[in-house]
C-alpha positions in Angstrom: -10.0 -4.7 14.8 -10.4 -3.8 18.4 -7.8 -1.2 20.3 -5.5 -3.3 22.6 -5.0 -2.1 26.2 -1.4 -2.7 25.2 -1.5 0.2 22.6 -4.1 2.6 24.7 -0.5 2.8 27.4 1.5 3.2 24.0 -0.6 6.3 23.2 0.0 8.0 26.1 3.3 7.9 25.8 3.0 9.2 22.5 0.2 12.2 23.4 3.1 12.9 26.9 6.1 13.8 23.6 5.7 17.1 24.4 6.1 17.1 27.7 9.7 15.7 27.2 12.6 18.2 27.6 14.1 19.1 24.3 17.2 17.8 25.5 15.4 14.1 25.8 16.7 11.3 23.6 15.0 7.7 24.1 17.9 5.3 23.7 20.8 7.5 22.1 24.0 6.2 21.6 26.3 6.0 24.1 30.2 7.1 24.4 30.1 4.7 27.7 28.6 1.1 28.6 25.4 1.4 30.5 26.1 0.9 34.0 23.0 -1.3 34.3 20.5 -3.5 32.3 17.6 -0.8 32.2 17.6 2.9 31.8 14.2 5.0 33.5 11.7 5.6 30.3 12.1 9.2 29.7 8.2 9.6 29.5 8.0 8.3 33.2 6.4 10.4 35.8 4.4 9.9 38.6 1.6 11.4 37.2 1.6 8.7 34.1 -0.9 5.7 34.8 0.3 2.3 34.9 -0.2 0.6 31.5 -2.0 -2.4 31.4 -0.6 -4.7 29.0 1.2 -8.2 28.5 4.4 -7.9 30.0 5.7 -11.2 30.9 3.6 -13.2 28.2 3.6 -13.2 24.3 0.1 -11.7 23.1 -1.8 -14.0 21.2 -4.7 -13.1 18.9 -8.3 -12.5 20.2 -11.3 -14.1 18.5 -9.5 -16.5 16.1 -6.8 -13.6 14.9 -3.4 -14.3 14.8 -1.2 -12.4 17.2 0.2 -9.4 15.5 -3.3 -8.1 15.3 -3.0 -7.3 18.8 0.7 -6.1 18.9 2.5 -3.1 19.1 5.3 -3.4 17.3 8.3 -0.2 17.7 10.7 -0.2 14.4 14.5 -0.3 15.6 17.7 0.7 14.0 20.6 -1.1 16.0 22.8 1.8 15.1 21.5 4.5 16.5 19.5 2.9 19.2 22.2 2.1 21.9 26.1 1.8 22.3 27.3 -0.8 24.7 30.8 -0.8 24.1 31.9 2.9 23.4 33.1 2.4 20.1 30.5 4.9 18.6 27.8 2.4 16.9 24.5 1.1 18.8 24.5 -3.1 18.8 22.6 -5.6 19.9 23.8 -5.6 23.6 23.2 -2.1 23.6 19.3 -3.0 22.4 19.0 -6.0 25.6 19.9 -3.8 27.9 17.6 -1.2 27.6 14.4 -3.6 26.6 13.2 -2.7 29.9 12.6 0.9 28.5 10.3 -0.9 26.3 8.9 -3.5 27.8 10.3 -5.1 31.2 8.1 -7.8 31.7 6.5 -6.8 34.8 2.9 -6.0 35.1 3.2 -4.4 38.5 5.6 -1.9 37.2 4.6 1.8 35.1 8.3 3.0 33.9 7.9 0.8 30.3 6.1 1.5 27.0 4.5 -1.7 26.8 6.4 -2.6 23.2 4.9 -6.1 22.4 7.2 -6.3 19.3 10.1 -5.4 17.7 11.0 -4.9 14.3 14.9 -4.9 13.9 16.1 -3.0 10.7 18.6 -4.9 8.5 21.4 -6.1 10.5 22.8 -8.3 8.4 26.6 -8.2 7.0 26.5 -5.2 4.9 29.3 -2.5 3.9 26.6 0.0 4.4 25.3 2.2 7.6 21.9 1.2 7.0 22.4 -2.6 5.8 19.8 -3.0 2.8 22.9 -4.5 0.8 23.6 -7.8 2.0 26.6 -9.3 1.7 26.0 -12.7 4.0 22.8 -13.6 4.7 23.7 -15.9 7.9 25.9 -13.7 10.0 24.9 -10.7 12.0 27.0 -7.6 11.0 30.0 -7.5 13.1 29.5 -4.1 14.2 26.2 -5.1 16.3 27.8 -8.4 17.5 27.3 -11.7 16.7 24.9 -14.5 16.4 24.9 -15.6 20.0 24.2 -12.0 20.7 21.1 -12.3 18.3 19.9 -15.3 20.3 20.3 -13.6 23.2 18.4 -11.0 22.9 15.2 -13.5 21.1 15.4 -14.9 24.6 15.1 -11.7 26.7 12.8 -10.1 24.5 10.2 -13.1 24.6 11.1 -13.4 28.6 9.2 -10.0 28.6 6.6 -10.7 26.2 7.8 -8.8 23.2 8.0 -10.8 19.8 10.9 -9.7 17.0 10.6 -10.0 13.5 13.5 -8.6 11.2 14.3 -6.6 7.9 14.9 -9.5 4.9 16.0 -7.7 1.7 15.3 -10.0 -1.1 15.0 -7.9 -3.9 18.6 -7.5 -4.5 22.3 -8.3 -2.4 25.0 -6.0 -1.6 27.8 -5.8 -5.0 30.3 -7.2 -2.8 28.5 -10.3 -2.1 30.1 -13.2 -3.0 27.2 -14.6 -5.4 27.7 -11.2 -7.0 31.4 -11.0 -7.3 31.8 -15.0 -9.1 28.7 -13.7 -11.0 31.0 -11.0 -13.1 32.6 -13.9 -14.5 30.8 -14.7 -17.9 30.9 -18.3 -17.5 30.2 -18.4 -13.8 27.6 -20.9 -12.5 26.3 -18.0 -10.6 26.0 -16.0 -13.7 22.1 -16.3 -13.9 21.8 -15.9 -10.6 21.6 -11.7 -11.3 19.9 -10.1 -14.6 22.5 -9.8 -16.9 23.1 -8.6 -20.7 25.8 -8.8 -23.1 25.0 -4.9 -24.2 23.6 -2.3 -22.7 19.6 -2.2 -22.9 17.2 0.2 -23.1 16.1 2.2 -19.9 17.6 3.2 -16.6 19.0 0.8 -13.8 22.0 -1.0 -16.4 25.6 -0.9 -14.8 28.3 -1.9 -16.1 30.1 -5.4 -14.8 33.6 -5.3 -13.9 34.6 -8.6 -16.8 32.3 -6.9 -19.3 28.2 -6.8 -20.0 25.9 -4.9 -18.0 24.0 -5.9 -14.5 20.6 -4.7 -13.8 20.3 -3.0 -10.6 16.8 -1.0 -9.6 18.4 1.5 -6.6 21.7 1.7 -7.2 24.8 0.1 -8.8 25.8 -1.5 -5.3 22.7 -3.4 -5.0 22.5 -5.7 -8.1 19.1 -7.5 -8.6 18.6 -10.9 -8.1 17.3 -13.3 -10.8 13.9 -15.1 -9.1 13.2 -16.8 -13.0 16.3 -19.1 -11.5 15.2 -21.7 -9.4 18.7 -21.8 -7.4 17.8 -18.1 -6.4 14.5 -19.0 -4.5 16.0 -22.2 -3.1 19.2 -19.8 -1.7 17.0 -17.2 -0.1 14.6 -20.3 1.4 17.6 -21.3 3.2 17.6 -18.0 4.4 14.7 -17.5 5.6 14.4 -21.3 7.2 17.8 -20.3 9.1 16.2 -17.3 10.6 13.5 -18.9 11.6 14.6 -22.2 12.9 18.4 -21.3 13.9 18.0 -17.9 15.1 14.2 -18.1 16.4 12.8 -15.0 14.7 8.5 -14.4 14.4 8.7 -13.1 11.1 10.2 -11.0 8.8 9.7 -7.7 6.9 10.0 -7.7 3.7 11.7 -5.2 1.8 10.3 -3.4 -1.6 8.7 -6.6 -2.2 7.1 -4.9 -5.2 10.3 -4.5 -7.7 11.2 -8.9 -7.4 10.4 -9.2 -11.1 10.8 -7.1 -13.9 8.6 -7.6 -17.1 9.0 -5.6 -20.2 8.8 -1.9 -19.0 7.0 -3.2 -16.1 9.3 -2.6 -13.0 6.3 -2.7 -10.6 3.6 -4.9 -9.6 4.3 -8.1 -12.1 2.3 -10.8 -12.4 5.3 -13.0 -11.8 6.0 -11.2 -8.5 3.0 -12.5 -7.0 3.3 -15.3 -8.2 6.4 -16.0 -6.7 5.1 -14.6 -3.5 2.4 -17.1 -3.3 5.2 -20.0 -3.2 7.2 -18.0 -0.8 4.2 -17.5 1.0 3.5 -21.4 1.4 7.0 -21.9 2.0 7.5 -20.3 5.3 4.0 -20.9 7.0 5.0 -24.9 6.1 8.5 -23.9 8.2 6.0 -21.9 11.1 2.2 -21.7 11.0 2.7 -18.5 12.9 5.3 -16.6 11.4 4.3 -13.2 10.7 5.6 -11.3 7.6 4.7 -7.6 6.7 5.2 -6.0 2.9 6.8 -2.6 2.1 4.4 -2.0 -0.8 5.0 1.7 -1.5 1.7 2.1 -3.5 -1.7 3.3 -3.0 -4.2 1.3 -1.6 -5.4 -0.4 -4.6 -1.9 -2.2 -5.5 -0.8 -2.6 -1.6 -4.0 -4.7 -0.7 -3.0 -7.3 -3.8 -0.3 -8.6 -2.0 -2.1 -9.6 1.7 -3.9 -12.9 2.0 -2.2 -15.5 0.3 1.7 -13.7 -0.4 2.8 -11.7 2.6 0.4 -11.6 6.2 0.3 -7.9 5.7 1.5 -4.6 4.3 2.5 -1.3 5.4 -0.3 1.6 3.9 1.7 4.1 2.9 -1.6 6.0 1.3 -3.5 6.1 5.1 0.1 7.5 6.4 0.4 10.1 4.0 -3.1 11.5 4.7 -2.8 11.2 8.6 -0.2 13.7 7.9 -1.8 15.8 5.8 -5.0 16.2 7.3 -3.2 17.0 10.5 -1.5 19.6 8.3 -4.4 20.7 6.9 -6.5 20.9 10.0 -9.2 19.3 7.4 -10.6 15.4 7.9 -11.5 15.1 4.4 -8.9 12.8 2.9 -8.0 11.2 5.9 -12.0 10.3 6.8 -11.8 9.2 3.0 -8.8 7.0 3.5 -9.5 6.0 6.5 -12.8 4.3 4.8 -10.9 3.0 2.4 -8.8 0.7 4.2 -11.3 -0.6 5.9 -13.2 -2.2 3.1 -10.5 -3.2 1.3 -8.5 -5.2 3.9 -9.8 -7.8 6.6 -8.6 -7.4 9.9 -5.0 -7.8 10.5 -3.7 -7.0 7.2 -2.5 -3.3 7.2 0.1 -2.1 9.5 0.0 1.5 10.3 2.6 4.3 11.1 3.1 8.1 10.7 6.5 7.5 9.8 9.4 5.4 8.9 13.2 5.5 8.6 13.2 6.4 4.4 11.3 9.5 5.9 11.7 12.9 8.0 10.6 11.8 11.7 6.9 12.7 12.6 7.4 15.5 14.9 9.9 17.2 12.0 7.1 17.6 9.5 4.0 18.2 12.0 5.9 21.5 12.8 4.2 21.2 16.2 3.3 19.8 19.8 -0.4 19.5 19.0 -0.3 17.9 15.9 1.9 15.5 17.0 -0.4 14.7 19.6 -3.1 14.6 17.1 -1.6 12.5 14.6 -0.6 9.7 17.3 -3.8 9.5 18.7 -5.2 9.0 14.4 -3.1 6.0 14.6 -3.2 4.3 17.7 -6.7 4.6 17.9 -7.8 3.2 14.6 -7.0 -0.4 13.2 -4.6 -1.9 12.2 -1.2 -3.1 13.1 0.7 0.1 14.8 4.2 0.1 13.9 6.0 3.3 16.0 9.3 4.2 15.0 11.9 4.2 17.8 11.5 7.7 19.6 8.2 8.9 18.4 7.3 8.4 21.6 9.2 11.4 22.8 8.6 13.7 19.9 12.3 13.4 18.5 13.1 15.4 15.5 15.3 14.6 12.5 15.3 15.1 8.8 16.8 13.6 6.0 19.0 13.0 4.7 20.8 12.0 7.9 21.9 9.1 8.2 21.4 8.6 11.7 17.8 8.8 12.2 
C-alpha cells in the first residue's frame, strides 16, 4: 500500500519529538477550561513545512481500497487527553476543542498534524479509569459527558476531515452490569447469558457468584465473560453495535481481545467457534454500513492474527511487526525486523494490518527506545511502510511514561 501525503506530514512531526522541550505535553489535562477552541500544535515552528493532506474532506481509498488504507488514525484516551471543565478528568469537550491540534480542517494552514482519524478508547459507562468493563452499552460515561456531546464531536471531527471509530469490548461486561447482577440469580432468565457452573471447574479464571456457583471470567473477577453459544447474547451486543453506528454515527469500531469470545475445552484462544461467530458479526455490520471499518486486537503472532482479516474483522493490529520495530531499533540490527517486515507483506493484502510502535497496555515508545534517535528511527519504520498507522496520542512529541500508570 502506497505512503499517503497525509502520513509523510504525520512523520515529521514524529522525527521533530526531540526537538520538543521536556517540559512539552500534547493535550494534558487541564485544571482550567481552555480559553479557546484550538491550542498551537506544540511541534509548530516556522521552520516545519506545511503538510499536505485532507483537511476539510474525509479520505477515501485510492485504487478501489477502502478508506482506512489511506488514514492516519491517532489512538485517544478521553481521560488524560483534555480537561474542559476543571474537575481533574479529560472529556469529550475537552477532545473538540483541541481537534484543531490534530487536524483543523484547513489546507492553507501548517500548525496541525494532519490526524485523519481517531480512535476513542472505551468511553462507555464503566466503574473503571480505563473503561474495558462496561456497565451500559448506550450511554457515554458520565465523567466525559454525554451523548449529545458524542454527537458533537462526530460532527466536528468529520467537518475537518478526520473519521472516529471507537473501543467495543465484547468479550466480557463490567460485574456491575445489570445483565450480570440478575445473572447471579440461579433461576434468572439472564443466567445463560454469562458461563456459569454449579462447582468450581478445573483451571484458572472461575470466581465465585455472589447467590452461589462459580462465573467464568478470563482477566479478572470484575469482568465476567459473556456467553456467545446464547443467541440472546449476539442479538444484545448487535443492538449495540447498530446503535453506534446508526444513532451515534461512528465509522467503525475496535474490537477488543477479540481472540478469547469462545472458550473450548482447554482452548482459551483462537476457537473455531470464535471465528465462526466473527464471520456472522462480520456480515452483520457491513449489512448495517458497507463502509464501516473494524480493527482486531489479536495479540498473536503473525500466523494466528492474519486468520481473523478478510471475512471477520477489516483488519488487525500486528503486534509481532511492533515488537521487532522495537527491537531492531534496540539492537541496532535489521535482521528480525527485515524478516518481519517480509512477512506481513505476504501474508496480508493491502489494508489489513494496522501498525504502531505502541499502545496504551504498553510503556510509551520514547520510554523503552531510551533515546532521541531511536525514536526518530522507529517512527520513520512505521510511517514509512504499509499498513494502517495507528499513533498513540503524544508520540508525536516523544512523551514518556511507563507502566503501570494509569494515566498514560
Amino acid at each position: 500500500m502506497r505512503t499517503s501525503p497525509i502520513l509523510a506530514g504525520l512523520l515529521l512531526a514524529g522525527l521533530l519529538c526531540a526537538a520538543c522541550p521536556p517540559a512539552a505535553t500534547p493535550l494534558p489535562v487541564s485544571a482550567t477550561p481552555s480559553p479557546g477552541p484550538a491550542a498551537p500544535s506544540p511541534v509548530a515552528s516556522a521552520a516545519r513545512p506545511a503538510p499536505v493532506g485532507m483537511d476539510g474532506v474525509l479520505v477515501q481509498g485510492a485504487a478501489g481500497l477502502p478508506w482506512w488504507t489511506e488514514t492516519v488514525f491517532y489512538e485517544v484516551f478521553v481521560r488524560s487527553f483534555f480537561d474542559s471543565n476543571g474537575d481533574g478528568v479529560g472529556d469529550l469537550q475537552g477532545l473538540i476543542a483541541r481537534l484543531d491540534y490534530l487536524n483543523d480542517g484547513d489546507p492553507a494552514t501548517a500548525s496541525d498534524l494532519g490526524v485523519t482519524g481517531l480512535w476513542l478508547m472505551p468511553i462507555m459507562q464503566s466503574p473503571s479509569y480505563h473503561g474495558y468493563d462496561v456497565t451500559d452499552y448506550y450511554r457515554v460515561d458520565d465523567e466525559y459527558g454525554t451523548n449529545d456531546d458524542f454527537k458533537q464531536l462526530m460532527a466536528e471531527a468529520h467537518r475537518r476531515g478526520m473519521r472516529v471509530i471507537v473501543d467495543l469490548v465484547l468479550n466480557h461486561t463490567s460485574s456491575q452490569h445489570p445483565w450480570f447482577l440478575e445473572s447471579q440469580t440461579p433461576d434468572s432468565p439472564k443466567r445463560n447469558w454469562y458461563i456459569w457452573s454449579a462447582e468450581r471447574p478445573a483451571g484458572d479464571g472461575w470466581h465465585a457468584g455472589a447467590q452461589g456457583g462459580y462465573y467464568y471470567g478470563y482477566f479478572w473477577e470484575g469482568m465476567p465473560d459473556l456467553n456467545y453459544g446464547n443467541p440472546a447474547v449476539t442479538a444484545a451486543m448487535q443492538d449495540v453495535v447498530r446503535f453506534w453506528l446508526e444513532e451515534m454515527g461512528v465509522d467503525g469500531f475496535r474490537l477488543d481481545a477479540i481472540k478469547h469470545l469462545y472458550e473450548e475445552g482447554g482452548r482459551l484462544e483462537h476457537a473455531p467457534a470464535t471465528h465462526e461467530w466473527l464471520k456472522s458479526f462480520y456480515t452483520f455490520y457491513k449489512g448495517l454500513n458497507r463502509r464501516a471499518f473494524t480493527v482486531g486486537e489479536v495479540w498473536s503472532d503473525t500466523g494466528l492474527a492474519v486468520r481473523y482479516v478478510g471475512d471477520q474483522v477489516d483488519a488487525v493490529f500486528e503486534f509481532s511487526l511492533a515488537e521487532a520495530t522495537i527491537q531492531s531499533v534496540l539492537s541496532g540490527r535489521k535482521t528480525e525486523i527485515a524478516r518481519r517486515q517480509r512477512d506481513v507483506l505476504r501474508a496480508y493484502r493491502p489494508g489489513q494490518f494496522a501498525t504502531f510502535l505502541a499502545n496504551h497496555d504498553q510503556p510509551r515508545v520514547r520510554t523503552q527506545l531510551l533515546d532521541d534517535d531511536k525514536a526518530k528511527l522507529a517512527a520513520s519504520l512505521q510511517l514509512l511502510f504499509a499498513g494502517v498507522p495507528f499513533i498513540y496520542y503524544g508520540e508525536e512529541i516523544g512523551m514518556q511514561g511507563g507502566k503501570p500508570d494509569e494515566n498514560i
